[in-house]
C-alpha positions as CSV (number, residue, x, y, z in Angstrom):
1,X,17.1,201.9,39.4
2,X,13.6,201.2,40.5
3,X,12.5,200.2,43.6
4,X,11.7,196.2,42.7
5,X,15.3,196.3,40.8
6,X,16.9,197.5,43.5
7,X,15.4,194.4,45.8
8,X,15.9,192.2,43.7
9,X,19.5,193.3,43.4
10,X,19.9,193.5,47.1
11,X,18.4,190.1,47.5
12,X,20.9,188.2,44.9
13,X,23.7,190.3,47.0
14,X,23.2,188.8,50.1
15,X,22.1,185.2,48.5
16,X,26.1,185.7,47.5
17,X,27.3,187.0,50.4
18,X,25.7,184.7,53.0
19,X,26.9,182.0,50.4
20,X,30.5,183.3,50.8
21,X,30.0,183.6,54.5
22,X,28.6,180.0,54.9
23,X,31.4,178.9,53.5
24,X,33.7,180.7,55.1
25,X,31.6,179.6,58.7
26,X,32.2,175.9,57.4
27,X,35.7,176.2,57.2
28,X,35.6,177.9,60.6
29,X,33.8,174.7,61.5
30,X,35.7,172.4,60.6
31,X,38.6,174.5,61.9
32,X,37.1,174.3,65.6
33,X,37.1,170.4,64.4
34,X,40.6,169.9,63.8
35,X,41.6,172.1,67.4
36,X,39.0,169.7,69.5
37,X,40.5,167.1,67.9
38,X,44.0,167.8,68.9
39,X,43.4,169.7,72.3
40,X,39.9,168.7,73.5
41,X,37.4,170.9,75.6
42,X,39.3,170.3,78.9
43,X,42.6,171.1,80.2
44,X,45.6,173.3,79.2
45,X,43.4,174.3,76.2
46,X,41.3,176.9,78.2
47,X,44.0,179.0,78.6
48,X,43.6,179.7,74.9
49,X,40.3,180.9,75.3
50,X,41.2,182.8,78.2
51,X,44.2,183.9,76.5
52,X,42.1,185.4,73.4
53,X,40.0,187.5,75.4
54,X,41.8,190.8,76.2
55,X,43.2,190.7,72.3
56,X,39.3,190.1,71.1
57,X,38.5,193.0,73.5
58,X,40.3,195.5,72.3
59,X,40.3,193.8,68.6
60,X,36.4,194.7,69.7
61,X,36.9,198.2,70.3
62,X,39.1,200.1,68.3
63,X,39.1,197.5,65.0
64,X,36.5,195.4,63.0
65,X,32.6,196.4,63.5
66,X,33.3,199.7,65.4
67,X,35.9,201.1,62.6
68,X,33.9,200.2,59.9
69,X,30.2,200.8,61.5
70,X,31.6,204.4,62.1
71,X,33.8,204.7,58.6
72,X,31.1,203.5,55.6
73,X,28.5,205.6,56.8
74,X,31.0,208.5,56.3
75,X,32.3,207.5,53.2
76,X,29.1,207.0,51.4
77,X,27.9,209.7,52.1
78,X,31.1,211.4,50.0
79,X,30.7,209.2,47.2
80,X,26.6,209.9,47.3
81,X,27.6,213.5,47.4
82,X,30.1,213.1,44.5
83,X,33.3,213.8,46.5
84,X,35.0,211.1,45.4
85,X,38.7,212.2,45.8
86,X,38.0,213.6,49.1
87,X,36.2,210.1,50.3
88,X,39.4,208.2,49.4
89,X,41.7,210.8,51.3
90,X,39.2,210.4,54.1
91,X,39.9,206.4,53.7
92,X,43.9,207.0,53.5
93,X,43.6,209.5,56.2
94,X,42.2,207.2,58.4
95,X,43.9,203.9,56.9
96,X,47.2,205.6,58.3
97,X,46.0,207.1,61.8
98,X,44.6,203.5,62.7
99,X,48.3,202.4,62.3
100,X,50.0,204.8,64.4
101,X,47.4,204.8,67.2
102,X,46.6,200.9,67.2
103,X,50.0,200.1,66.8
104,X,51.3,201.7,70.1
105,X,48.4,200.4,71.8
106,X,48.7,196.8,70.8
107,X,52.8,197.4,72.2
108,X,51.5,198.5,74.7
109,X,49.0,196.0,75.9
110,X,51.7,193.0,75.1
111,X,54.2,194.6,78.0
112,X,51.1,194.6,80.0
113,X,49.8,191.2,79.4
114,X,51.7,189.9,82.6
115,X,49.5,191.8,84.7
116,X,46.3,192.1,82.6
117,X,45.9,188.3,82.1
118,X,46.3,186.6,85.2
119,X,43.2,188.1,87.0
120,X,40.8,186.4,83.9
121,X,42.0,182.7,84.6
122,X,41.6,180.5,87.2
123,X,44.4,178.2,86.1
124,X,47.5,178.1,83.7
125,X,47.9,181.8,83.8
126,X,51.8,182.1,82.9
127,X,50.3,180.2,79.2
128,X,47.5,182.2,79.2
129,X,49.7,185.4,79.6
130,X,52.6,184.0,76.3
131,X,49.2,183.3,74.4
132,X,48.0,186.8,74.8
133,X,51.2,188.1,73.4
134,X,51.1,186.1,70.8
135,X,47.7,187.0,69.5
136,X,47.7,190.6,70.3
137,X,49.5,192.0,66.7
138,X,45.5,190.6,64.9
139,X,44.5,193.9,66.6
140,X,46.4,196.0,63.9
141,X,45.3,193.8,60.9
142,X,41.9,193.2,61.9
143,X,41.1,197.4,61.7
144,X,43.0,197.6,58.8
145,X,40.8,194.7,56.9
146,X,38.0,196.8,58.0
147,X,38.9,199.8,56.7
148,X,39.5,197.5,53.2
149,X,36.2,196.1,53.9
150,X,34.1,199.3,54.2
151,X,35.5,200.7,51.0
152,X,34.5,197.5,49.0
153,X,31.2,197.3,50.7
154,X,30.2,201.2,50.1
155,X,30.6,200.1,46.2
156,X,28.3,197.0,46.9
157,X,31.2,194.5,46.6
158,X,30.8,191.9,49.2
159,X,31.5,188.5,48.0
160,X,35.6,188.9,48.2
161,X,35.6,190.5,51.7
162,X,33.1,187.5,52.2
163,X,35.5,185.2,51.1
164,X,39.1,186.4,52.9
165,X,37.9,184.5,56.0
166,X,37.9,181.3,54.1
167,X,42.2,181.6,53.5
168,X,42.2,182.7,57.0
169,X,40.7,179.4,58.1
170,X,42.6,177.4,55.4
171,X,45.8,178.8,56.6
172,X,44.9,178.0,60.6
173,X,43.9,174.5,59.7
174,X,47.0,174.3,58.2
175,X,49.3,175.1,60.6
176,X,47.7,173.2,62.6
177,X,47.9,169.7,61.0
178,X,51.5,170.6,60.1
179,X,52.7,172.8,63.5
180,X,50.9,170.4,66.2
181,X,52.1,166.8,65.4
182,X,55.7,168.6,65.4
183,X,55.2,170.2,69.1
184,X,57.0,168.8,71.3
185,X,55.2,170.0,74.7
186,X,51.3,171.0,75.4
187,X,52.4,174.6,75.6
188,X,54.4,174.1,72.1
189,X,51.4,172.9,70.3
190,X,49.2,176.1,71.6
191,X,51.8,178.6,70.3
192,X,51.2,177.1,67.0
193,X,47.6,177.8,67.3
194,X,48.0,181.0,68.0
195,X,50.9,181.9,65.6
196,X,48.5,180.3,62.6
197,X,45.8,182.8,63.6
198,X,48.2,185.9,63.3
199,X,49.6,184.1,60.2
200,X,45.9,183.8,58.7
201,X,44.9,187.2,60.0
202,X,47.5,188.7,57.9
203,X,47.0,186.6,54.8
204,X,43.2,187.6,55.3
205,X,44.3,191.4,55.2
206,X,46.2,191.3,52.1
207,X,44.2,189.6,50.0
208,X,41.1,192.0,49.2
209,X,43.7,194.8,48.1
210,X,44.1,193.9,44.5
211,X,40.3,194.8,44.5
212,X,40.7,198.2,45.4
213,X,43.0,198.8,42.1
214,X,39.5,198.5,40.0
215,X,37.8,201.2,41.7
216,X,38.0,205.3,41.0
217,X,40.5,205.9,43.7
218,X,42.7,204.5,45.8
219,X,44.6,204.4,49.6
220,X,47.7,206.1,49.9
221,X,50.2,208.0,52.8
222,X,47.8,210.9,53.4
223,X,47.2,212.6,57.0
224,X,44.3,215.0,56.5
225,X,43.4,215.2,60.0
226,X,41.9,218.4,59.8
227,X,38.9,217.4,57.4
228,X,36.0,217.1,58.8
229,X,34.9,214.1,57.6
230,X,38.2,212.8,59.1
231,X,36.7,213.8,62.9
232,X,33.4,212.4,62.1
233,X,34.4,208.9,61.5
234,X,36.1,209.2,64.6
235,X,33.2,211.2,66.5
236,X,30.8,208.3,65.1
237,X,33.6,205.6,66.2
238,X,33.4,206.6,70.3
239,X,30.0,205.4,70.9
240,X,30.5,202.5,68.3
241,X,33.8,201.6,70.6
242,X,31.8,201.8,73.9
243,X,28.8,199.7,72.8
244,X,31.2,197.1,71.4
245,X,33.3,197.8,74.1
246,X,30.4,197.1,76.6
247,X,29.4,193.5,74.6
248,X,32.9,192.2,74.7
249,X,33.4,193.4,78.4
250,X,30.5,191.6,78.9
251,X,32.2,188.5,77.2
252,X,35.0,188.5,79.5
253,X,32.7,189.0,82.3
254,X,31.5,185.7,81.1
255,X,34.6,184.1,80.6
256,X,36.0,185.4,84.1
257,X,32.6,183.5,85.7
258,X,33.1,180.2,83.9
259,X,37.0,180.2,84.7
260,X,37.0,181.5,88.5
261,X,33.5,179.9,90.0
262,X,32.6,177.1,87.5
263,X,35.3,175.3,86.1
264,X,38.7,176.7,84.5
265,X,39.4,173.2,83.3
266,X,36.6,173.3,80.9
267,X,33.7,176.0,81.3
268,X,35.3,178.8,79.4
269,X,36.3,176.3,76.3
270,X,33.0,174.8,76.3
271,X,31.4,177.9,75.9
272,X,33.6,178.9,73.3
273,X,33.3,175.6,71.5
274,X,29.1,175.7,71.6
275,X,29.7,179.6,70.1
276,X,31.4,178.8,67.3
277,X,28.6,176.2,66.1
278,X,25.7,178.7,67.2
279,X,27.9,181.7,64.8
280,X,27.4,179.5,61.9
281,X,23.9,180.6,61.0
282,X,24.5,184.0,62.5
283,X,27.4,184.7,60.3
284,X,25.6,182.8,57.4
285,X,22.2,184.8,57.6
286,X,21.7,187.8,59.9
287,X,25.8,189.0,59.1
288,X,25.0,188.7,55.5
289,X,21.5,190.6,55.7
290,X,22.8,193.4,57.8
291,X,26.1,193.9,56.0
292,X,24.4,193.9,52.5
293,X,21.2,196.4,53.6
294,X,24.0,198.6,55.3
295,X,25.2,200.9,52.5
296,X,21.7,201.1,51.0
297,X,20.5,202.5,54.8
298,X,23.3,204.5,55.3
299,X,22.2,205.8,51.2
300,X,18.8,205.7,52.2
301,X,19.3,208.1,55.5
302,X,21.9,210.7,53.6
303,X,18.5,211.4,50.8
304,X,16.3,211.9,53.9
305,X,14.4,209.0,52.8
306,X,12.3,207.1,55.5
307,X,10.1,205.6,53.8
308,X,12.9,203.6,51.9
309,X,14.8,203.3,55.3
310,X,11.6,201.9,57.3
311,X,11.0,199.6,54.7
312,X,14.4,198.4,54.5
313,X,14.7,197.6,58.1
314,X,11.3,195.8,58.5
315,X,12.3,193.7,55.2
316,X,16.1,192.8,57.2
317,X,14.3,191.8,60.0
318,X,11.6,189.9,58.5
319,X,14.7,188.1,56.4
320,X,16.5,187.2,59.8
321,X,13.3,186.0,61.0
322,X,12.8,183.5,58.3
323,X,16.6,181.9,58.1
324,X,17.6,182.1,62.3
325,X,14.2,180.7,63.8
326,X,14.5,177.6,62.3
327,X,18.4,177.3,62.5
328,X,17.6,178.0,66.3
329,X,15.2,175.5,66.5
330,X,17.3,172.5,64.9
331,X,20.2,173.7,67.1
332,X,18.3,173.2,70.5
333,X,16.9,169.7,69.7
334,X,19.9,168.5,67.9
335,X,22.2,170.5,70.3
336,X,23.7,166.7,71.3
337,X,24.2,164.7,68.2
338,X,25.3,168.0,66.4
339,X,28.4,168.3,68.9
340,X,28.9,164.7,68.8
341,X,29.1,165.0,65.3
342,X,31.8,167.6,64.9
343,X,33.7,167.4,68.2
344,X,33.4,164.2,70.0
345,X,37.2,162.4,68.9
346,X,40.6,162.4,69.3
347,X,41.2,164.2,72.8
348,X,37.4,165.4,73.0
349,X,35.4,163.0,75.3
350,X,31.7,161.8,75.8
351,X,31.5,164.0,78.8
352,X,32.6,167.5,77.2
353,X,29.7,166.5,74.4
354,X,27.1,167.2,76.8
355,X,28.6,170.3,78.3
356,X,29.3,172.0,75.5
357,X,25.9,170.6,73.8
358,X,23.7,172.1,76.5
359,X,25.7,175.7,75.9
360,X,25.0,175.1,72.4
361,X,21.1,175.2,73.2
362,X,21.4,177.8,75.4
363,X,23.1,180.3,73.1
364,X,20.4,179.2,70.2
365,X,17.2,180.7,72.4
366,X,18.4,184.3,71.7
367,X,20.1,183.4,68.2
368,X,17.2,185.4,66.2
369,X,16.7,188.3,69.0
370,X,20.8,188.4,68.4
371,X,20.5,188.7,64.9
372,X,17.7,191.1,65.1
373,X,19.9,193.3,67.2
374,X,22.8,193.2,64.7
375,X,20.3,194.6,62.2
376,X,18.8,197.3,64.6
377,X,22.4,198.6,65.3
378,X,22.9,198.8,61.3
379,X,20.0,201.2,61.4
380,X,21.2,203.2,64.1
381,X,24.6,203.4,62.5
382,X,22.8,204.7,59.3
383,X,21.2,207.7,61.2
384,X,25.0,208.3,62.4
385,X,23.4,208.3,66.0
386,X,25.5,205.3,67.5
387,X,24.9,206.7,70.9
388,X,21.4,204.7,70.9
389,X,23.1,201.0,70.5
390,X,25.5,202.1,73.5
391,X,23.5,203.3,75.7
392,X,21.1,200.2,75.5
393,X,24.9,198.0,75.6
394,X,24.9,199.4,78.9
395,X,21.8,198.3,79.8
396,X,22.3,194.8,78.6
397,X,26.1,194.7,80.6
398,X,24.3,195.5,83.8
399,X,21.5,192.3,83.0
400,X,24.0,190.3,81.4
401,X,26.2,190.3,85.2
402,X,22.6,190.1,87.0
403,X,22.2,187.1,85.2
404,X,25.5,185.7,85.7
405,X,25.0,186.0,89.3
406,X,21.6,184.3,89.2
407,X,22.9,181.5,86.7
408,X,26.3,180.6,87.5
409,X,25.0,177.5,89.7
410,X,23.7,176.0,86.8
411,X,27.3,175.1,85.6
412,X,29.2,176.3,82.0
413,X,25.2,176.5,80.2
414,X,24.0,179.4,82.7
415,X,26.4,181.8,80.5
416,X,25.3,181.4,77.1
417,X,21.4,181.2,78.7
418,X,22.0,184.8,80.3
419,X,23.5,186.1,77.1
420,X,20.2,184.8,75.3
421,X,17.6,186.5,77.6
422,X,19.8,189.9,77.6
423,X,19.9,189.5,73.8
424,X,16.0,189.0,74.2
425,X,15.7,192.3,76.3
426,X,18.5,194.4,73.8
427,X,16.2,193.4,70.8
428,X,13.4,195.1,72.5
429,X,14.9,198.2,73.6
430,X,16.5,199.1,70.1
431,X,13.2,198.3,68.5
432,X,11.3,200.6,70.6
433,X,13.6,203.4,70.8
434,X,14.7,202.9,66.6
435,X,10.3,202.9,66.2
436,X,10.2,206.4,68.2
437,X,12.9,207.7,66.0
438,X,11.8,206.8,62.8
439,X,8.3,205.8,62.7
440,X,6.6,202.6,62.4
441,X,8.4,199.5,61.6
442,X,4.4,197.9,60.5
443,X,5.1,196.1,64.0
444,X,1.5,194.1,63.4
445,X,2.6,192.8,60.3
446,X,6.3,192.0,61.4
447,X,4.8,190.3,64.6
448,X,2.5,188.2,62.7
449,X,5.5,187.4,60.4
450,X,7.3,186.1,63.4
451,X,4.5,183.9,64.9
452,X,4.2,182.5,61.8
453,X,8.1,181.9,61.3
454,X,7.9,179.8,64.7
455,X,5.3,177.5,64.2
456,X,6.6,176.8,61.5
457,X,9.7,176.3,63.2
458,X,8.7,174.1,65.8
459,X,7.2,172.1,63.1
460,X,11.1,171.8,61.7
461,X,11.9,170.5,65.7
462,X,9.3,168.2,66.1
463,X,10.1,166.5,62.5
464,X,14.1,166.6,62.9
465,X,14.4,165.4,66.7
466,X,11.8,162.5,65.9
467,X,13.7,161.3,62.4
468,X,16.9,161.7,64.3
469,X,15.8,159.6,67.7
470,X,14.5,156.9,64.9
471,X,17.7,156.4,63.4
472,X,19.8,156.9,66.1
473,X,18.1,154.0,67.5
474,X,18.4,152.0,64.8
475,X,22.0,153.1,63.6
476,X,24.1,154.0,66.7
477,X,26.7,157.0,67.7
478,X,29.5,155.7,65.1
479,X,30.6,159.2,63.0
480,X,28.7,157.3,60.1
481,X,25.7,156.6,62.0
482,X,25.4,159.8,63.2
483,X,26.2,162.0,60.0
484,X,23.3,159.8,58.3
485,X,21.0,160.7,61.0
486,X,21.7,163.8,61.8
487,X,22.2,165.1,58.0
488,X,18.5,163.5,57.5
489,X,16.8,164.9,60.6
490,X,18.2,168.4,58.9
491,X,16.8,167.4,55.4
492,X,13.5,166.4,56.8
493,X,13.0,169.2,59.3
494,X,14.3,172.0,56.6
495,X,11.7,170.3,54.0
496,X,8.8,170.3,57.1
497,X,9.9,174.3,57.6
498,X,9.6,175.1,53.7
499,X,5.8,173.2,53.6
500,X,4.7,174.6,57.1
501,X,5.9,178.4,55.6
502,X,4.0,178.2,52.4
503,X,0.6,176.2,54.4
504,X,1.4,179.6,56.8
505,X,1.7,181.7,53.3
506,X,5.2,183.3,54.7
507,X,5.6,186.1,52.5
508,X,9.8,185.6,52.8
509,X,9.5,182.2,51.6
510,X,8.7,183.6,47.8
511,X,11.9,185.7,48.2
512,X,13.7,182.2,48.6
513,X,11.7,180.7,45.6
514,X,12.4,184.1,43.9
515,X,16.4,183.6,44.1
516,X,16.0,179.9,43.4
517,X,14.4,180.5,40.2
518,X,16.9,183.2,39.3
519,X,19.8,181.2,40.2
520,X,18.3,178.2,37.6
521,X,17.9,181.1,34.8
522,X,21.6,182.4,35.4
């Protein structure tokens, strides 16, 4: 396939899979919609989130990203090689050792939850502690979904792995609706959060197995530990644990801070709340760049081909440029109506809308850098030299609690602003080091790209905060009023963008007007 094809191909696959993933991230949405409306951002409901975090830790470091950022690298480089059978008893091999080992672990950290837990809260810990119990078994079916998901994604299938979080959601929001009402206590109504997200977890682990019947292999009781391979995906794995390791420790860092010298009764949620909003476009654009390019740069790194590689990574990061700039701009000056919009009813008051809404614009100053980052680690991956992204994780732990320190007495927002300036610093360092490594990354013409990106983004601010301080004037803050003028400040900022980008001649914008047209043709 030529070189134009093969962008073009890449390009429709992420058009799907960010398509997938946005919907998915909607559902998520309007999954953190139904849970503020039943539970709000203050109270009992913060143990949850406290709850969550020693699960999501380790979730962090032995499952999801770090299996699979260590796994596809390995495995397409068998199937580039031609080994197919021996890629897919590499994939069973380690399909089976991740279930042994995790297992015990996650048994292990649920008869240790009584002690782990209660140092992270600064209220409701004996909850918190029944919570993390709960939760912990997602551990074990999270790594195993990854190991499902690497395997599609090394044969450039993306769209169903894309779309497993959308049942997950689906089945969350359901058991909530039907579980809550039915509760009889506060505590009762939390357990059926968290048993709907091990419910959902599971569903979301079955589902993308039928796919793996159409491809030349497939996953069965195999325990090759002495293959090579076998030890590499592991070897890759340790630095990919630590540097994930390192940015979820810094998360609970984070979530420590908000809980035991800001406030437990509503700090921790309301950072988690303004998260899930600010993932939304990062699991929509920069998730659905860097997962797509992936396989190609691990392809691309196997030949020896740097030219291709460099290429590839400057075009992700131009791409991530182009779709988070301006989702980070709308998010800071709409940060308030947008939380009033999805949140602000049932048990979620006025006075958790501006909390969470001024953690919202904190997180979306480093949104791009953050994306950037995700992309830069893909590359790093590729090169199977994962030591990089860890050591520079390190780096960005010992800022991250610097800034903590500095920021806490500016209340729940100080987090999510000292995440955004270490994401600022990470993007740097990684960019630097992956140019010494490689080569040049055309940082002139990817700079320029950028500055042009955010003009044209403050542009989209400037046009979507004025049309929505217009019309909120004129309309007020009921849901109606405020989905009119919010969804038009959004129109007109998104059509001020797309004229200031081509006035600015962004060459990412014809890549847009590229897929439009070949979406019409199709």
């Amino acid at each position: 396939m030529n070189t134009r094809a093969q962008r073009r191909r890449l390009a429709w696959s992420t058009a799907i899979f960010s398509a997938a993933t946005g919907l998915s991230r909607a559902l998520g949405l309007v999954r953190e919609i139904v849970a503020a409306n039943y539970f709000g951002a203050r109270g009992s409901i913060n143990a949850f989130t406290v709850a969550f975090q020693i699960p999501n830790l380790i979730r962090a470091i032995v499952a999801d990203a770090a299996l699979s950022s260590a796994f596809v690298p390995v495995f397409s480089e068998l199937l580039e090689k031609g080994e197919r059978a021996r890629a897919w008893r590499v994939a069973s091999t380690v399909f089976w050792l991740f279930l042994l080992v995790v297992g015990g672990i996650t048994a292990l950290f649920i008869l240790l939850a009584p002690v782990l837990i209660p140092p992270l809260t600064g209220a409701y810990d004996d909850l918190a502690v029944t919570l993390s119990q709960i939760l912990f078994p997602i551990v074990i079916l999270i790594g195993l979904f990854g190991i499902v998901t690497g395997i599609l994604n090394s044969y450039d299938q993306f769209t169903i792995p894309a779309l497993t979080p959308v049942f997950w959601n689906l089945a969350i929001i359901v058991g909530l609706v039907v579980g809550v009402p039915r509760a009889d206590t506060a505590d009762g109504k939390l357990y059926v959060y968290a048993g709907s997200i091990v419910v959902g977890t599971l569903i979301q682990f079955l589902l993308p197995l039928p796919w793996l019947r159409g491809l030349d292999g497939r996953l069965r009781l195999a325990l090759d530990i002495r293959d090579p391979a076998v030890r590499q995906v592991f070897k890759l794995m340790v630095p990919v644990m630590l540097g994930l390791g390192l940015i979820n420790v810094n998360a609970v860092i984070g979530t420590v801070v908000a809980s035991k010298w800001i406030d437990p009764t509503i700090a921790p949620n309301a950072i988690d709340k303004a998260f899930r909003v600010y993932m939304l476009p990062q699991g929509m654009f920069s998730v659905a760049v860097a997962t797509v390019l992936y396989p190609s740069l691990a392809r691309l790194a196997t030949r020896g081909d740097m030219d291709g590689f460099r290429d590839t990574v400057t075009r992700g990061l131009r791409q991530i440029n182009f779709l988070l700039l301006p989702a980070a701009a709308a998010s800071i000056v709409l940060a308030e109506p947008i939380i009033r919009l999805l949140y602000e009813r049932g048990a979620f008051d006025p006075d958790e809308t501006t909390v969470v809404a001024q953690c919202l614009a904190a997180f979306s100053i480093g949104l791009t850098f953050n994306g950037m980052m995700l992309m830069l680690n893909r590359a790093f991956f590729s090169l199977q030299s994962p030591w990089v992204p860890t050591a520079i994780a390190v780096v960005n732990l010992v800022l991250n609690v610097v800034l903590y320190a500095a920021f806490e007495r500016l209340g729940a927002w100080g987090i999510p602003l000292a995440i955004s300036i270490a994401n600022i610093a990470g993007f740097a360092l990684l960019a630097l080091t992956l140019r010494h490594r490689v080569g040049s990354l055309d940082v002139i013409g990817t700079a320029t790209a950028f500055v042009r990106v955010l003009l044209a983004s403050v542009v989209l601010g400037g046009v979507a905060y004025g049309v929505w301080r217009a019309l909120d004037d004129v309309l007020g803050r009921s849901f109606a009023s405020q989905l009119i003028s919010v969804s038009a400040a959004l129109v007109a900022g998104a059509a001020a963008y797309l004229i200031a980008a081509w006035l600015l001649r962004v060459r990412e914008l014809a890549a847009v007007l590229s897929l439009r047209s070949r979406t019409a043709r199709s």
